[in-house]
C-alpha positions in Angstrom: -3.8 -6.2 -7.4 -4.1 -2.4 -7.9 -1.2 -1.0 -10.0 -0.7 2.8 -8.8 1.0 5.0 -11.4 3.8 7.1 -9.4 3.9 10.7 -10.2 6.7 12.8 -10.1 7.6 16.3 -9.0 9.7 18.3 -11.4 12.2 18.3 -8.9 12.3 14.5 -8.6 15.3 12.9 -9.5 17.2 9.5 -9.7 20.5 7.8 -9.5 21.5 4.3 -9.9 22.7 2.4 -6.6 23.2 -1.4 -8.0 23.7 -2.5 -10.9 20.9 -4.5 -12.6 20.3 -8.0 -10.6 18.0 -11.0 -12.2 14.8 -11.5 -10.8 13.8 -14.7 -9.4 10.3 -16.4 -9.4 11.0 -18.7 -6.2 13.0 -18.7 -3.2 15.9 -21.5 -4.7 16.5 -19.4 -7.2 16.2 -21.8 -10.1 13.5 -20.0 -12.3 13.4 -16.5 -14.0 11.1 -13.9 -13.2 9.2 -12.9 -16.5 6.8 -10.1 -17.9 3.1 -11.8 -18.2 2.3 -10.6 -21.2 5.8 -10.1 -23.1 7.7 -13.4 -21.2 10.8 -11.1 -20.8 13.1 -11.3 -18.4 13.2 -9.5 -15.5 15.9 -7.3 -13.5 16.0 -5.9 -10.4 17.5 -2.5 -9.9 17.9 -0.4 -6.8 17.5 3.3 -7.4 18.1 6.2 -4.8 15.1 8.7 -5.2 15.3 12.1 -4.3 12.8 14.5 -4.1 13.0 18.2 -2.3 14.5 17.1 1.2 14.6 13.2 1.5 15.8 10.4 -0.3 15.2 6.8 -1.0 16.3 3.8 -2.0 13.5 1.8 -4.6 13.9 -1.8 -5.4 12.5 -1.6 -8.9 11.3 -4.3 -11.4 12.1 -3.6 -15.2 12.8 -5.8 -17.9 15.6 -6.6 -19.5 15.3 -5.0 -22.9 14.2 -2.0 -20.1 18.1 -1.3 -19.2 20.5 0.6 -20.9 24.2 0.3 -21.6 25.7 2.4 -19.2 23.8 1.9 -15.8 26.4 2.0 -13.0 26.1 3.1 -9.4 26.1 7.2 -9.0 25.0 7.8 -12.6 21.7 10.2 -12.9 18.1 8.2 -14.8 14.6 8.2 -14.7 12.3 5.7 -14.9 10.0 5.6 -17.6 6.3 4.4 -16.9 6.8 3.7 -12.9 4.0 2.0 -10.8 3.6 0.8 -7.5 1.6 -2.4 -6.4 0.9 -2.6 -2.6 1.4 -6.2 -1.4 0.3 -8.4 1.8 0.9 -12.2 2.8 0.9 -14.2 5.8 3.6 -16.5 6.1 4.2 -18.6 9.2 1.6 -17.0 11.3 3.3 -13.6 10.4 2.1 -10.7 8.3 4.3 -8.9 5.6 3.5 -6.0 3.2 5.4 -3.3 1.1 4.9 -2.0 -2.2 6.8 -3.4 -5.0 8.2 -0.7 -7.7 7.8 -1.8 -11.6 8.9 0.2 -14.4 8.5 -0.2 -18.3 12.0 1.2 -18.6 15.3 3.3 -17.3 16.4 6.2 -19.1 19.9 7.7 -18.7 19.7 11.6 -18.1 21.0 13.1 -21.2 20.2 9.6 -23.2 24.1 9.1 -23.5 26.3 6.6 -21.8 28.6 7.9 -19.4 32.4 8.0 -21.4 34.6 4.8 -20.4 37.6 5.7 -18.5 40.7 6.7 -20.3 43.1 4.3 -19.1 
């Protein structure tokens, strides 16, 4: 499959809408999803992109050594090292495709945590 390396505009930017989910290798939801080559675990992390006038939300892949302390919905990142792989299957008579988002790591802007609430 061809891996696409997503480039960014200066004025891209990120922000966190879920917190880190584990990814799963089959539908039951019994085995992990791992890096190939490193046999990490993998997470799942949905990520609202905006760039000039619109915004999306990303499903993106990274692995678990990937996320930082800190990640929690409305806080500003950037991915580090983010490609896309375009997909296609037939399933049931049915064709589905998309593009699934990987990236080597996320990045808080500013590279601190966000202060814990004073209580």
């Amino acid at each position: 499959m061809a891996r696409i390396r997503v480039g960014l505009l200066p004025s891209s930017s990120f922000m966190v809408g879920t917190l880190p989910v584990p990814k799963y290798a089959d539908a039951e939801k019994t085995k992990f999803a791992v890096d190939r080559e490193t046999g990490e675990k993998l997470y799942t992390i949905t990520l609202f992109f905006m760039e000039d006038d619109r915004a999306e939300a990303l499903k993106v892949s990274v692995p678990e050594s990937g996320l930082p302390n800190g990640l929690k919905p409305g806080v500003p990142v950037m991915p580090v090292e983010l490609f896309a792989t375009p997909w296609a299957r037939m399933f049931n008579g049915q064709l589905s495709d998309g593009v699934a988002y990987r990236a080597e790591r996320v990045d808080l802007i500013g590279g601190l945590a966000p202060a814990a609430d004073a209580a």
